[in-house]
PAGUDREN-147778 format. One line per field, with one value per residue (C-alpha): residue in one letter; residue number from 1; x, y, z. Coordinates in nm, 2 decimals. Layout:
# residues N
r: A,...
k: NUM,...
u: X,...
v: Y,...
w: Z,...
END
This chain:
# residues 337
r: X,X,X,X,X,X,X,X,X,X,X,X,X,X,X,X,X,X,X,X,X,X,X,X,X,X,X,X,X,X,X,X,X,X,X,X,X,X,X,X,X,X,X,X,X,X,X,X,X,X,X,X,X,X,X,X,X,X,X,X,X,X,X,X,X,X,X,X,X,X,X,X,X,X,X,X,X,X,X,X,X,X,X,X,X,X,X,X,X,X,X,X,X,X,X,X,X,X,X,X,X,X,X,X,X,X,X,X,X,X,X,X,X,X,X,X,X,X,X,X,X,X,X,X,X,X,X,X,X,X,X,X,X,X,X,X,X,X,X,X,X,X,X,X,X,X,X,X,X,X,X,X,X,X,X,X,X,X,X,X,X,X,X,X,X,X,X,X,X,X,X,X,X,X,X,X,X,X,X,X,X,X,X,X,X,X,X,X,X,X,X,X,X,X,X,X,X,X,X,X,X,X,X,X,X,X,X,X,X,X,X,X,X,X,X,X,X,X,X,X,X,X,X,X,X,X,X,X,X,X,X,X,X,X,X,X,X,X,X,X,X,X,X,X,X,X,X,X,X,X,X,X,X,X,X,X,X,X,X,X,X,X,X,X,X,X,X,X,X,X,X,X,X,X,X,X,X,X,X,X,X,X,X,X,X,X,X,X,X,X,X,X,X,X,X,X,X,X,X,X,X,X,X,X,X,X,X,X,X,X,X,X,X,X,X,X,X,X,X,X,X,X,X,X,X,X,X,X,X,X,X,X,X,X,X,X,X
k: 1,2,3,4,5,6,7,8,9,10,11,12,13,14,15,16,17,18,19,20,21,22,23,24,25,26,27,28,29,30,31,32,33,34,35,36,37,38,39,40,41,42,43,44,45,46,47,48,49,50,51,52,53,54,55,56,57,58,59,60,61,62,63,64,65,66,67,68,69,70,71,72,73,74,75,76,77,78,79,80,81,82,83,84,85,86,87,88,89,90,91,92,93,94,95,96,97,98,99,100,101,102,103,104,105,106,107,108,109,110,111,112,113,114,115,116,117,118,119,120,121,122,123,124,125,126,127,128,129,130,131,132,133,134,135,136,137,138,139,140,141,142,143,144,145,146,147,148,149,150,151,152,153,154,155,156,157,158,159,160,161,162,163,164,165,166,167,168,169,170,171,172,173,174,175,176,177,178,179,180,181,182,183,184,185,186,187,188,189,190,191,192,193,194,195,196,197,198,199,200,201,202,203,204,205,206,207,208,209,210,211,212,213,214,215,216,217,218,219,220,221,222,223,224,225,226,227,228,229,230,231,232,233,234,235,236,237,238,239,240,241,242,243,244,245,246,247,248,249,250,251,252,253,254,255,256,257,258,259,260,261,262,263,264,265,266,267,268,269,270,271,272,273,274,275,276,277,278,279,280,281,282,283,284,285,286,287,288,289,290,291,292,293,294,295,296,297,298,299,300,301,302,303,304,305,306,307,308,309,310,311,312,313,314,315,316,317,318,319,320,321,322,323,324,325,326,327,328,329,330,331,332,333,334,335,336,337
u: 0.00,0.12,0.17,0.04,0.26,0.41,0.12,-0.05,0.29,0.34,-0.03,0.04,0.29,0.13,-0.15,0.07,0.26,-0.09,-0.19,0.13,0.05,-0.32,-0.13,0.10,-0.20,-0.41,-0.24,-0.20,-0.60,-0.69,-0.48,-0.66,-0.99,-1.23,-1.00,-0.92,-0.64,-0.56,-0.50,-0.34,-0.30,-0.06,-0.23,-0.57,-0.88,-0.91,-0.56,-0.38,-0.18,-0.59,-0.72,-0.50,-0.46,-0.84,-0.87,-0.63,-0.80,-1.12,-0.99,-0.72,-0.88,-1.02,-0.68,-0.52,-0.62,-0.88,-1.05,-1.04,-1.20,-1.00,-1.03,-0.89,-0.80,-0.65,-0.40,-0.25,0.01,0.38,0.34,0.28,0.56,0.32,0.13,0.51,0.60,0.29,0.30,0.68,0.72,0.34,0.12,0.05,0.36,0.18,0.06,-0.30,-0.10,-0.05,0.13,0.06,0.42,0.54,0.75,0.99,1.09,1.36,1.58,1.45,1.66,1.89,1.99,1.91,1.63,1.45,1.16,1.21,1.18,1.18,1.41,1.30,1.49,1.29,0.98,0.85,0.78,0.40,0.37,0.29,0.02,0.31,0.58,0.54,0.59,0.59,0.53,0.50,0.15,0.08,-0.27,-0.42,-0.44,-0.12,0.09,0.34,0.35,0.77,1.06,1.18,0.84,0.91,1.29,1.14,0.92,0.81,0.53,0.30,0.33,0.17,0.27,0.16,0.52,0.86,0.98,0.71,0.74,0.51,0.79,1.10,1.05,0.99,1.30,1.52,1.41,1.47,1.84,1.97,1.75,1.68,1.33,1.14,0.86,0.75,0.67,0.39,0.35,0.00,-0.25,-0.36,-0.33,-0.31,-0.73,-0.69,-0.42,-0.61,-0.90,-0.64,-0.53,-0.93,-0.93,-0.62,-0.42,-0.20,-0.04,0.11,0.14,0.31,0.15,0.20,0.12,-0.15,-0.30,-0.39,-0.54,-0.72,-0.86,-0.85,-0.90,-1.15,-0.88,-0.61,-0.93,-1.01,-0.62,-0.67,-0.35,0.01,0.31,0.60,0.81,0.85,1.09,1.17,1.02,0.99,0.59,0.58,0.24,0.37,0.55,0.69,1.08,1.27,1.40,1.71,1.82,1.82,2.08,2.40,2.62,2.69,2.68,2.35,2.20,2.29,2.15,1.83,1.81,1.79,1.59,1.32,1.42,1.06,0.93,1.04,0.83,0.48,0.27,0.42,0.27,0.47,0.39,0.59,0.83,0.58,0.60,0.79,0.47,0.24,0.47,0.49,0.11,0.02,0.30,0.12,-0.24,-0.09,0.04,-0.27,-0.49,-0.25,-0.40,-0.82,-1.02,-1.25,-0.96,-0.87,-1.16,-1.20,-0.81,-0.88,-1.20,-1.00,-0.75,-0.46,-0.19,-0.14,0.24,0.30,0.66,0.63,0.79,1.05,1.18,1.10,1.32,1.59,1.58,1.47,1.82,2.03,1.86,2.01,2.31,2.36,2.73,2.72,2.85,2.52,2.29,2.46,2.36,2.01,1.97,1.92,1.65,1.49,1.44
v: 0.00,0.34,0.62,0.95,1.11,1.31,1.48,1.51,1.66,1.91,2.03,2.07,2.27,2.50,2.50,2.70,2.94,3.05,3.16,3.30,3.64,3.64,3.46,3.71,4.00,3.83,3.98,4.30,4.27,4.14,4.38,4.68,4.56,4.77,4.99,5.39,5.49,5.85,6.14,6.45,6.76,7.07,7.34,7.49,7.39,7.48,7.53,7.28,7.07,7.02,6.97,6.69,6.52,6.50,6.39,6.05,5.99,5.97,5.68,5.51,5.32,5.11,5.01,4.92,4.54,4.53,4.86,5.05,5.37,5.65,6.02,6.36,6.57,6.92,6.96,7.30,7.49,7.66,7.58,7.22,7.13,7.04,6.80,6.66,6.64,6.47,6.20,6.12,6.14,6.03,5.85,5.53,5.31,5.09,5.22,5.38,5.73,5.95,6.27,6.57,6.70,7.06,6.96,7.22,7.03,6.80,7.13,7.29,6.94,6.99,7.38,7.28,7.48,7.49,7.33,7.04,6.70,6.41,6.32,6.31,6.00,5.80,5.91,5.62,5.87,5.71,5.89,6.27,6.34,6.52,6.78,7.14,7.45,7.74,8.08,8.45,8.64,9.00,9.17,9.34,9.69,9.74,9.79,9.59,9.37,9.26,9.17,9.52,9.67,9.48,9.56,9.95,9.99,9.70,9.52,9.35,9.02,8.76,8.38,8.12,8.12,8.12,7.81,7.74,7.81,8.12,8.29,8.18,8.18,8.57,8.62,8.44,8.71,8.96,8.81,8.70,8.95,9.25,9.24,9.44,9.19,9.33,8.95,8.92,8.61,8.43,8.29,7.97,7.87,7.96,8.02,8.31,8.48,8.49,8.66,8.87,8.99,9.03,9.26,9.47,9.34,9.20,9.29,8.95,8.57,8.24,7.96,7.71,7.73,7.41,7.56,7.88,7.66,7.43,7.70,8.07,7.98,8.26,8.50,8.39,8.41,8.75,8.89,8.97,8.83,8.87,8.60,8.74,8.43,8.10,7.83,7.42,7.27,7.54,7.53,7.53,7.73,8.00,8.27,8.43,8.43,8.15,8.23,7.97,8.13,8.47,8.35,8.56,8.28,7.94,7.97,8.15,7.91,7.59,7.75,7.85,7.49,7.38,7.63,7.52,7.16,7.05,7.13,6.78,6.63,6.82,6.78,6.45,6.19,5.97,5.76,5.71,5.41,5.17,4.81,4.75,4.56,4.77,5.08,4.87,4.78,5.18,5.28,5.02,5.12,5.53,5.37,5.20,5.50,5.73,5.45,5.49,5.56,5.75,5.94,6.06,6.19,6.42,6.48,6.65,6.78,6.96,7.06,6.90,6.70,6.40,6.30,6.08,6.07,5.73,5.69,5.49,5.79,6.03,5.88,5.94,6.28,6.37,6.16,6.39,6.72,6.59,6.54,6.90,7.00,7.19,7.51,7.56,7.41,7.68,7.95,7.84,7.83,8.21,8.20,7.89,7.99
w: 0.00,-0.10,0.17,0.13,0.46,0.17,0.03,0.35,0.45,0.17,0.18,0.54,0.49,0.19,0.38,0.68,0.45,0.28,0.64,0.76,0.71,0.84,1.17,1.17,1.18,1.41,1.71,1.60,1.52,1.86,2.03,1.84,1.83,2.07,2.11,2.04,1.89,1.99,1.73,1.87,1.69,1.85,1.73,1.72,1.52,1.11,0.99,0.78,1.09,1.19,0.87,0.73,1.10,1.08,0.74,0.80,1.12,0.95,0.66,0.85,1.15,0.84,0.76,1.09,1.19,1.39,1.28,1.60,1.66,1.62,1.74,1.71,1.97,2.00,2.25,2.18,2.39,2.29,1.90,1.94,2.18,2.50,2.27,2.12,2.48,2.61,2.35,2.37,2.76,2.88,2.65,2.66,2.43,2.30,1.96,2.08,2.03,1.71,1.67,1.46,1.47,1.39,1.11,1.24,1.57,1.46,1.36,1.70,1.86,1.65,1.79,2.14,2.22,2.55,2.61,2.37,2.58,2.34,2.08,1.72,1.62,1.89,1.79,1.49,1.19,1.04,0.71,0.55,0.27,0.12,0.13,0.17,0.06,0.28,0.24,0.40,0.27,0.29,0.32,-0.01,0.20,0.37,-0.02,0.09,-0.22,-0.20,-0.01,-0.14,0.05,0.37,0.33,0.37,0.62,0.94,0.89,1.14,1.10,1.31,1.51,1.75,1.99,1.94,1.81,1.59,1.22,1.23,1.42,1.31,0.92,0.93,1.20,0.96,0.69,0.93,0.99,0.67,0.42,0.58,0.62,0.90,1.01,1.35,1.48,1.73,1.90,2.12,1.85,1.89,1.53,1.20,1.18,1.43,1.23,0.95,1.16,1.29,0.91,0.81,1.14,1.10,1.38,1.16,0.80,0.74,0.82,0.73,0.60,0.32,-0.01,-0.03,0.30,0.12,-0.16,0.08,0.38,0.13,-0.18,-0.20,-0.07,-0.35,-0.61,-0.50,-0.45,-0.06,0.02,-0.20,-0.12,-0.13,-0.04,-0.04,0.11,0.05,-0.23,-0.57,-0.59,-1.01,-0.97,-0.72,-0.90,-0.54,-0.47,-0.29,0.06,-0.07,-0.38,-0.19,0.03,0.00,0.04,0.09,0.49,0.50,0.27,0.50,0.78,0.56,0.47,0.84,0.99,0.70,0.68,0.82,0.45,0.36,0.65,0.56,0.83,0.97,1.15,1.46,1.72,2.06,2.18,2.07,2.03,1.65,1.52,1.59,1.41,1.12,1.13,1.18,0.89,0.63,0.72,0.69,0.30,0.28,0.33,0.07,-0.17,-0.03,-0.30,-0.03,0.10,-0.21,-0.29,0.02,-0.01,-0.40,-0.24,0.01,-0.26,-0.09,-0.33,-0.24,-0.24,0.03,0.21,0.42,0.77,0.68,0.46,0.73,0.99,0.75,0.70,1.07,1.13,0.84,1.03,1.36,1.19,1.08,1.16,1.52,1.43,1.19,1.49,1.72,1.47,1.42,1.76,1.78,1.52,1.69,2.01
END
C-alpha cells in the first residue's frame, strides 16, 4: 500500500505558509480591536496641521487590523511642543498614540532649544500626505506687495510662539534678508491669524502654499492676500521668490536649509516608543490610506496634493537634520528659540 505522509505533509505545509500572514495580523488585530487609537493635533482647530490630521483619522482606523475607533483631539500649547512632549514622555507606548508633529521640531533638537523634551529619532515617523511649501502672505491693504516693501518699512506680521514656524521663518528674513517683520506672538493657530489679518491686527502671516489653496482659496481668487516668499520645495504654480536662492552665500544658505528643513516632512505623523509591530502595522495602514479611493476623494475635495513621504523615509531625514554640523545648529539656535 502506498503512503500518502508526503502529500498530506506538503499540503500541510502549503496550507501554513498560505496563512502566515493572516497569523501574523491576528495579534495585531486582537490587540486593536475595541480599542481607540488616539490622534493629537498641537495646534488649534481649522488650519492645515488640523485639517490633514483630521482627514487621516477619519480613513485610516479602516486600515489598521482590527479597525479600531479613532479620534482627534487638539491639544494646543507653545506651537505644538506640549502636545510633542505629552506623546513622547506620557502616552501610553503601546501604539494607541498619534502625533501631529510641527515639522519644524527635529531642527528645533537639533539647535538645542528649550523646552524640547523628546528626541526626534525615537519618535517612529508614520507617514505625511506630502511635502510642503511654505510661504509669507501680505494683506491686499497694507501695499506691501515685495521683499523690497518689507525691506522698507516694518510690517505687522503675526505667530503662534517662538519656536514654531510662524515665528521663526519671518525672524530668519529679518536676519539673513533685511526684512522688518515686527513678529507678534499668542495665537492659537493659523485660523486666528487669519481673523487677525481680516481685522487689521496683523499685516502678514506664514502659512504654506496648499493651506492657502485648501482653507483661502476665495482670498487667492479674489487677491486679498500677495506671497512674497516661499521656502523648500519650488511650488511650479507659485510665482513668489525662494527664501534659498536669496541667500547671500553658501553659509547662509545651509543655515536656511535647516531652519526650514521641516518642509520635507509636511505635516508629519509619529507615534511614541511603541511596540515595532504595531509601528509597522500603523505605517502600512498610513500607506494603505494614501492608496483609499474614499480618502482621495476628500483629499482632492479639500484641494490638498497628495504625495506621500512614508515613515520609513522620514526617519531618514529627521536623522540627516540631527546630523547638521554643530557650528550651523549653534547659529540656528538664535532663530529657533
Amino acid at each position: 500500500m502506498k503512503s500518502n505522509l508526503p502529500a498530506l505533509s506538503l499540503g500541510l505545509l502549503l496550507a501554513t505558509l498560505t496563512a502566515a500572514p493572516s497569523a501574523l495580523a491576528e495579534p495585531i488585530a486582537d490587540f486593536y480591536r475595541g480599542k481607540t487609537v488616539n490622534v493629537l493635533i498641537g495646534v488649534g482647530v481649522g488650519g492645515e496641521y488640523d485639517i490633514q490630521a483630521r482627514l487621516v483619522a477619519r480613513h485610516i482606523g479602516k486600515h489598521i487590523p482590527g479597525n479600531p475607533t479613532v479620534v482627534s483631539q487638539n491639544m494646543t500649547g507653545a506651537g505644538g511642543l506640549r502636545m510633542t512632549n505629552y506623546l513622547y514622555g506620557v502616552a501610553a507606548k503601546d501604539g494607541t498614540y498619534i502625533g501631529m508633529i510641527a515639522n519644524a521640531f527635529p531642527a528645533l533638537q537639533t539647535a538645542g532649544i528649550q523646552g524640547v523634551q523628546f528626541d526626534a529619532a525615537k519618535l517612529q515617523w508614520i507617514g505625511t500626505i506630502a511635502p510642503v511649501v511654505e510661504t509669507i502672505a501680505t494683506w491686499h491693504s497694507t501695499g506691501v506687495k515685495s521683499i523690497e516693501d518689507v525691506r522698507k518699512r516694518e510690517t505687522v506680521i503675526g505667530a503662534s510662539a517662538r519656536g514654531a514656524i510662524t515665528f521663526f521663518y519671518p525672524a530668519l528674513m529679518n536676519e539673513l534678508l533685511g526684512t522688518k517683520f515686527k513678529i507678534v506672538t499668542g495665537y492659537t493657530g493659523g485660523n486666528q491669524i487669519n481673523l487677525a489679518m481680516e481685522r487689521g491686527e496683523v499685516e502678514a502671516r506664514n502659512n504654506t502654499w496648499s493651506s492657502w489653496k485648501a482653507t483661502k482659496a476665495a482670498w487667492l481668487k479674489d487677491k486679498l492676500i500677495t506671497v512674497i516668499a516661499q521656502a523648500g520645495p519650488k511650488a511650479p504654480d507659485l510665482d513668489a521668490p525662494s527664501v534659498e536662492g536669496m541667500a547671500r552665500n553658501p553659509e547662509d544658505r545651509q543655515l536656511i536649509e535647516l531652519v526650514m528643513s521641516g518642509t520635507q516632512l509636511g505635516r508629519p505623523l509619529a507615534t511614541n516608543a511603541a511596540p515595532p509591530e504595531r509601528v509597522a502595522a500603523l505605517r502600512a495602514a498610513f500607506a494603505a490610506t494614501m492608496k483609499d479611493p474614499e480618502f482621495l476623494a476628500e483629499a482632492q475635495k479639500l484641494n490638498f496634493e497628495v504625495d506621500p513621504v512614508q515613515g520609513e523615509a522620514m526617519q531618514r531625514i529627521v536623522e540627516k537634520v540631527l546630523a547638521t554640523p554643530k557650528l550651523v545648529a549653534a547659529r540656528a539656535k538664535g532663530l529657533l528659540e
